[in-house]
C-alpha positions, 0 to 999 in steps of 0.5 A: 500500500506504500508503494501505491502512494509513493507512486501515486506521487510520484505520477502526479509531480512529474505529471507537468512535464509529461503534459508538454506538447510536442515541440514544433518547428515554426519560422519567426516572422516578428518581434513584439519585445524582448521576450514576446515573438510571432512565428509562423507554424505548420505546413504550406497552405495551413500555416498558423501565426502563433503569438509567443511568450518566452518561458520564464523571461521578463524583459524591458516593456518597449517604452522603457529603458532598454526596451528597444534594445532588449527588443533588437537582441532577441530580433537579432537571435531569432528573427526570420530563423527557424526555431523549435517553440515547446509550449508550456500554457497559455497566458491571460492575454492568450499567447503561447507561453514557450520555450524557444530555441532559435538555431540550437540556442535557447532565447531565454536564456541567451536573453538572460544571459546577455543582459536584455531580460530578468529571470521570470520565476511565475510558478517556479518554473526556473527554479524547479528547472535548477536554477540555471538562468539565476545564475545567467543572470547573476553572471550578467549582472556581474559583468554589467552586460545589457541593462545591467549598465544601470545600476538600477534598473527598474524590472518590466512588473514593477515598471507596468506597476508604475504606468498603472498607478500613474494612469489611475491617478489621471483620472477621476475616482468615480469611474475614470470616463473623460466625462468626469473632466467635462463637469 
């Protein structure tokens, strides 16, 4: 009866990875920012555009320092390259959450490595994969490579915080319609 249990654990903890889908091979045709692309999978004739979130990243917002260049770093790595996207689930916003490897190397992590993106650790993902993009990161810090120029760059959810917090300021607390100005 032990065994049962042990095992009925053991199925259930190493269920999720399990559950990944199959990788699939698709072309990068855009880049949103630096940790968001837009690739084009299937066959000729039934190609799907596929919005993707990379794994376990979070790099600058366009409009933020760094943003633009975090954005022309992973241009540079994956755009118009064929790359292997594995899906891991679905975001609120309704892109594939992902690893990506474009050309053998994953984008995460060379992101991370190279200073254009913080680790993004949402549901311990890269804590429960061992840690390694901490330790890119650290390294990137360490050699103040990419954003870690600045010694103190505001990371992407605190910066979208901010804009937040500004926006609601702006406006009235009554229900934030410009009509409110008017009167």
């Amino acid at each position: 009866m032990h065994f049962r249990a042990l095992l009925s654990s053991l199925l259930l903890f190493a269920l999720p990875l399990f559950s990944q889908a199959a990788p699939r091979d698709c072309l990068v045709v855009g880049i949103s920012d630096g940790d968001t692309l837009t690739a084009r999978c299937g066959r000729i004739g039934a190609y799907e555009r596929v919005k993707v979130r990379i794994a376990a990243i979070d790099a600058p917002e366009k409009a933020q320092p760094y943003g633009q260049r975090s954005r022309q770093a992973l241009s540079s790595i994956c755009f118009r390259e064929q790359a292997l996207i594995t899906e891991i689930d679905t975001d609120r916003y309704g892109r594939t959450v992902a690893d990506v490897s474009c050309n053998g190397e994953d984008a995460g992590s060379r992101m991370v490595a190279d200073g254009w993106a913080w680790v993004y650790d949402y549901n311990r993902l890269a804590t429960r994969r061992g840690g390694g993009l901490f330790k890119l990161q650290e390294s990137a810090r360490a050699r103040r490579a990419g954003l870690w120029a600045d010694p103190r760059p505001t990371p992407p959810w605190e910066w979208r915080k901010e804009q937040r917090e500004e926006l609601r300021e702006g406006q009235p607390h009554w229900g934030g319609s410009h009509w409110g100005r008017l009167f």
